[in-house]
C-alpha positions as CSV (number, residue, x, y, z in Angstrom):
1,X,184.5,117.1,64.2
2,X,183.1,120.1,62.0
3,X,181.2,119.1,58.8
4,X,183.1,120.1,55.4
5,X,180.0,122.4,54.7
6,X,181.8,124.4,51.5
7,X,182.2,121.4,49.7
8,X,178.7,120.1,50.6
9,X,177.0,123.3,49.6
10,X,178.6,123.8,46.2
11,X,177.6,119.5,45.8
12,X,174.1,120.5,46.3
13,X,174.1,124.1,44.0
14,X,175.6,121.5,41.5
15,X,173.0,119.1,41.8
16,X,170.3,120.4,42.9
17,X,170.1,124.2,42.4
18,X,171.7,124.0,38.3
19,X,169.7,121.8,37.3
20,X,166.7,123.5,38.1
21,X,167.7,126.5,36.9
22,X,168.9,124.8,33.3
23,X,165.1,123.5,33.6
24,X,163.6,126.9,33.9
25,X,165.4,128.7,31.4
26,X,164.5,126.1,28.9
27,X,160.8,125.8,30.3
28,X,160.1,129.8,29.6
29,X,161.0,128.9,25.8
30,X,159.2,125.7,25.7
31,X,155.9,126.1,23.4
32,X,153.6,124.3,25.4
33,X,150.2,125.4,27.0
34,X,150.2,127.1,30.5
35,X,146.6,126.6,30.8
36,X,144.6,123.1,31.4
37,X,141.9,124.2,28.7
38,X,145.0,125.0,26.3
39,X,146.3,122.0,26.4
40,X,145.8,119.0,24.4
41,X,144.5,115.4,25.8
42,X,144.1,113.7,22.7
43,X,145.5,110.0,22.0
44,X,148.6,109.3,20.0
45,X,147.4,106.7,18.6
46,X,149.9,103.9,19.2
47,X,147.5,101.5,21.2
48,X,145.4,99.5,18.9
49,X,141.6,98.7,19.8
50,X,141.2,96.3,22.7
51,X,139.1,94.0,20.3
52,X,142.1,94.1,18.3
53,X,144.7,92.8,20.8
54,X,143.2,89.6,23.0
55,X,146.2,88.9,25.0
56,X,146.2,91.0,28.4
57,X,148.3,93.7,28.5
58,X,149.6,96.4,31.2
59,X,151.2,99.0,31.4
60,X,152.3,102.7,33.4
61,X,152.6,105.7,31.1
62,X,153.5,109.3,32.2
63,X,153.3,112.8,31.0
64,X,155.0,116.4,31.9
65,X,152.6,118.3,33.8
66,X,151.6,122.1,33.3
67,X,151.7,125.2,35.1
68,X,154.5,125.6,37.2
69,X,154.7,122.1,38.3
70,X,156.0,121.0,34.8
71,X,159.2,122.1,35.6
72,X,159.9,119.7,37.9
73,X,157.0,117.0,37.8
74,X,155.4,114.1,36.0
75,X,151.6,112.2,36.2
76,X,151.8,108.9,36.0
77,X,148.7,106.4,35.5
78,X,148.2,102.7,34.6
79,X,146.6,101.3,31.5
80,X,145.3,97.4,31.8
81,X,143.2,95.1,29.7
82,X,142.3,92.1,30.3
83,X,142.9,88.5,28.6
84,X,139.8,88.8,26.1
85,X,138.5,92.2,27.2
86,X,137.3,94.4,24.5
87,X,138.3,98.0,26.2
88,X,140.9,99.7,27.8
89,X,141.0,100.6,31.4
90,X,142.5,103.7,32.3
91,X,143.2,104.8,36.2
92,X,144.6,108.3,37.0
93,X,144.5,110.0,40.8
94,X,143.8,113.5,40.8
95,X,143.0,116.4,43.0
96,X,139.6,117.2,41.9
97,X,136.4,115.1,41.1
98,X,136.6,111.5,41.9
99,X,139.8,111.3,43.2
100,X,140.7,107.9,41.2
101,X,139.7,108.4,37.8
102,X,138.5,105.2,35.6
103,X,138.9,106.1,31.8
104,X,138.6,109.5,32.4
105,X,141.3,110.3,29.4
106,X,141.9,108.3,26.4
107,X,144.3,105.4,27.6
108,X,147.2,106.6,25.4
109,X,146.1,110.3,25.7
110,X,148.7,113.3,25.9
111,X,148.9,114.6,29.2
112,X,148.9,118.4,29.0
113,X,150.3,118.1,25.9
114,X,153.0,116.5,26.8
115,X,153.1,112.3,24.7
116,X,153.4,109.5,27.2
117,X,156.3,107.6,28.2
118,X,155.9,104.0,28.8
119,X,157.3,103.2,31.9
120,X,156.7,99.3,31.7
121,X,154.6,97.5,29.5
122,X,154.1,93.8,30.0
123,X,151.5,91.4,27.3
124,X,150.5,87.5,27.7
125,X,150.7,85.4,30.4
126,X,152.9,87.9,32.3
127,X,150.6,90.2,32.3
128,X,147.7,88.0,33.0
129,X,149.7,87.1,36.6
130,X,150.1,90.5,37.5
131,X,146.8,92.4,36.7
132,X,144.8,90.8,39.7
133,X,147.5,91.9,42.1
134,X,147.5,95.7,40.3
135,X,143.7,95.6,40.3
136,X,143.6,94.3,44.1
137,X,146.2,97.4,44.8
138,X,144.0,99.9,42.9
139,X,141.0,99.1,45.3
140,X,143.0,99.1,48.3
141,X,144.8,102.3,47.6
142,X,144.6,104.2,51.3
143,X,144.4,107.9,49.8
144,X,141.3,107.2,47.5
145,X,138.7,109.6,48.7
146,X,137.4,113.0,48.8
147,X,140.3,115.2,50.4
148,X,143.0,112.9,50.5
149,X,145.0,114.6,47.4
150,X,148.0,117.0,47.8
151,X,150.4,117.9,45.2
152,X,153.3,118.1,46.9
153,X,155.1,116.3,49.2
154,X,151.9,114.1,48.5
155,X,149.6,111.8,48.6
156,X,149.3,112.7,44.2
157,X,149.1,111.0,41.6
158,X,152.7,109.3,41.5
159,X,152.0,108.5,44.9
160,X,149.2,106.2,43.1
161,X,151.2,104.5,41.0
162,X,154.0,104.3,43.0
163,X,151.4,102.4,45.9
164,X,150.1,100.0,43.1
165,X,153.8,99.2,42.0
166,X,154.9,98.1,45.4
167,X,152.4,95.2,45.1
168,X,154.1,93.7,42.2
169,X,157.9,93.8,43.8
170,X,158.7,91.3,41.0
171,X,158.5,93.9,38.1
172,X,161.5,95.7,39.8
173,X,160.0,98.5,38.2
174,X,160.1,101.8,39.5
175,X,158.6,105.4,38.8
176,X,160.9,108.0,37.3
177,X,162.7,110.7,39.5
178,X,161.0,113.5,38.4
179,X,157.6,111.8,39.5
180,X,157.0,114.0,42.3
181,X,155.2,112.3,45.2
182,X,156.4,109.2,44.6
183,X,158.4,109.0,47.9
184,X,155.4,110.4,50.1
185,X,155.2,108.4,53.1
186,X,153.7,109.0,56.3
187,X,155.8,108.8,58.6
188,X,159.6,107.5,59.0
189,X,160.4,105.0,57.0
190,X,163.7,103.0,56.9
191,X,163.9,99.6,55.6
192,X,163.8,97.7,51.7
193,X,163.4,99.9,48.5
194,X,160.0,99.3,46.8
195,X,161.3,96.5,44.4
196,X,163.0,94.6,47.2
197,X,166.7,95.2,45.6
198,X,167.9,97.8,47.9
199,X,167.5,99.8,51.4
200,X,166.3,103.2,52.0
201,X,165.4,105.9,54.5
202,X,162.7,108.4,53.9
203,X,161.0,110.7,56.3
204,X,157.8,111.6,55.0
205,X,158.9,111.9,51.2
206,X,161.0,115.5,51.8
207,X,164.0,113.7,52.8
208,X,165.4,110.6,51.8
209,X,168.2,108.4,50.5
210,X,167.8,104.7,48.5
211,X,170.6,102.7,47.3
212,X,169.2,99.4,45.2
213,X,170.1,97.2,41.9
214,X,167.0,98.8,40.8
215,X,166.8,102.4,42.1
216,X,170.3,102.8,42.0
217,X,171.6,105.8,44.1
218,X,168.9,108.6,44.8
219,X,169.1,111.2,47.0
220,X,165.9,113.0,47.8
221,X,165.5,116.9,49.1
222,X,161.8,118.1,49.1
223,X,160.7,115.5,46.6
224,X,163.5,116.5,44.4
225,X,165.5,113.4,42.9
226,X,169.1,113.6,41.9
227,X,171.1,110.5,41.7
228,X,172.0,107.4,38.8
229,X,171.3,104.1,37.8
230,X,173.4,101.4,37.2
231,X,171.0,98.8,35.1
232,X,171.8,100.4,32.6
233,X,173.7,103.9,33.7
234,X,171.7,107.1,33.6
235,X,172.1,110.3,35.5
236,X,169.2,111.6,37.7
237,X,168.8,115.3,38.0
238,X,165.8,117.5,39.5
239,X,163.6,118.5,36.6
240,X,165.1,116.7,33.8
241,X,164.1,113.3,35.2
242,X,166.4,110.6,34.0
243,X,169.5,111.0,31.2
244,X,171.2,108.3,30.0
245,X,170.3,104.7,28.3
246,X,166.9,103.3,28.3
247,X,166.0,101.0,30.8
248,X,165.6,97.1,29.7
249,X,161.8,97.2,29.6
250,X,161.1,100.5,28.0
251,X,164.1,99.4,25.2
252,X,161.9,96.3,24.8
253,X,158.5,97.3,24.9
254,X,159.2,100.5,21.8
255,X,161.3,97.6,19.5
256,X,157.7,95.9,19.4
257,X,156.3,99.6,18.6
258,X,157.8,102.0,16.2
259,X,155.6,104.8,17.2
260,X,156.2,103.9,21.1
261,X,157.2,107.5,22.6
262,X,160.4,107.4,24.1
């Protein structure tokens, strides 16, 4: 029985290839830095002092990166305070340095240029339930020393994030497609999606398929993500991340904001 390979190439120029190509035309005439000491780190300013807000809070931002990565990936990190506490704690991973970074950027900061996205953000008692489990996952992370980074296919900084969200299956939250490295695995691995909704099959984060209520349908070539989401629908498409309708909790989280970046 002989593979229909035409129709399967020209699927994967259409998905994969076009949309990568879309991203790079419109990257050369993007105005943003090329450089890390071009670019700007600052805080947008739509977190409010710690002191100012004493109910526990959490949540998982990202930011297009630079240099050629940009094109196709995001850094993720988590933001978490405390019932009471008077500061923000910030945690990144990152190639150079310490390779998990407390407060090493302002919590709401741009990321190399680019304004955050929330990617969940939970106050109260639910986030009081779930900070110990996060902070517990933080400390635990296996990739956490000197040497253990690698952009691509990982261990990175979405790798991180994406390790710290699998201890809080209840959020069925998960990392957006273009956060690169968030698949990285090592070894085989066939069994439950992260949030516990679906099934997948990944070998070592370059090749992969998930099907889940929250993941929806993502196919997976090198780290590149192309799929959609059901809840609600969205497309997923190598380098453009996801396009369609906001998901429930990022919908929520900017009506209690207006200058939440979206």
């Amino acid at each position: 029985m002989r593979l229909p390979l035409k129709p399967i190439l020209l699927a994967f120029l259409v998905v994969f290839i076009l949309p990568l190509i879309t991203r790079a035309v419109l990257y050369a005439f993007d105005d943003r830095p090329r450089r890390w000491s071009q670019a700007d780190w600052s805080s947008i300013g739509f977190l409010p002092p710690a002191a100012a807000e004493p109910e526990a809070r959490l949540l998982v931002l990202s930011g297009r990166t630079g240099g050629l990565k940009g094109l196709v990936a995001v850094h993720s990190w988590i933001v978490l305070k405390e019932q009471g506490a008077t500061r923000w704690t910030r945690y990144d991973k990152v190639g150079w340095g310490s390779p998990i970074r407390i407060n090493g950027w302002a919590p709401d900061g741009r990321w190399f240029s680019d304004p955050p996205r929330v990617i969940v953000d939970l106050r109260g008692a639910e986030a009081a339930a779930v900070i110990p489990k996060i902070q517990a996952a933080i400390a635990e992370y296996p990739y956490r020393n000197f040497g253990d980074y690698r952009s691509w296919p990982g261990p990175n900084s979405n790798t991180f994030i994406a390790s710290v969200l699998r201890a809080v299956p209840e959020l069925r939250v998960v990392l957006p497609p273009h956060a690169l490295g968030r698949d990285f695995s090592p070894g085989p691995l066939l069994g439950l999606t992260d949030s516990g909704t679906g099934i997948q099959a990944n070998l070592w984060g370059l090749l992969g398929v998930k099907l889940g209520w929250a993941e929806g349908l993502e196919i997976n070539v090198l780290g590149l993500v192309a799929g959609f989401d059901v809840r609600p629908f969205g497309l997923k498409l190598p380098g453009f991340g996801r396009l369609g309708f906001e998901p429930a909790w990022i919908a929520s989280a900017a009506s209690s904001n207006d200058q939440l970046p979206r």
